[in-house]
C-alpha positions in Angstrom: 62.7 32.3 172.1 64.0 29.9 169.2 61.6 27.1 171.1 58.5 29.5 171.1 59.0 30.0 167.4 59.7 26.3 166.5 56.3 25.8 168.1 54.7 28.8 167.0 55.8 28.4 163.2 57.3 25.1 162.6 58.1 26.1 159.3 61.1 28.8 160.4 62.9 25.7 161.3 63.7 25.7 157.7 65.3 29.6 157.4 67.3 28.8 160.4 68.4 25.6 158.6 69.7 27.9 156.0 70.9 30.4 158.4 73.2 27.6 160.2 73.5 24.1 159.8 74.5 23.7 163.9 71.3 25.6 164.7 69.1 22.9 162.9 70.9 20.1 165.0 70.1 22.0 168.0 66.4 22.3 166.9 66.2 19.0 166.0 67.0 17.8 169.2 64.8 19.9 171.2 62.2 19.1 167.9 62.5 15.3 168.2 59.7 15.0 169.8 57.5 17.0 168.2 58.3 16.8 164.5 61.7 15.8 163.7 62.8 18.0 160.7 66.3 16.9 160.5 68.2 15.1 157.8 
């Protein structure tokens, strides 16, 4: 569901950066292609 919403609203990737840190490495992987958002 995490990748629905990533696509959906790319801009939750930043409340789950601030929910967890290891989330937003996860994202970011499966983002990379997309729009890396990482660090």
């Amino acid at each position: 569901m995490k990748e629905n919403d990533l696509k959906l609203a790319p801009e939750k990737t930043e409340v789950i950066i601030l929910s967890g840190r290891q989330k937003l490495t996860w994202l970011a992987v499966k983002d990379d292609n997309s729009e890396p958002k990482c660090n």
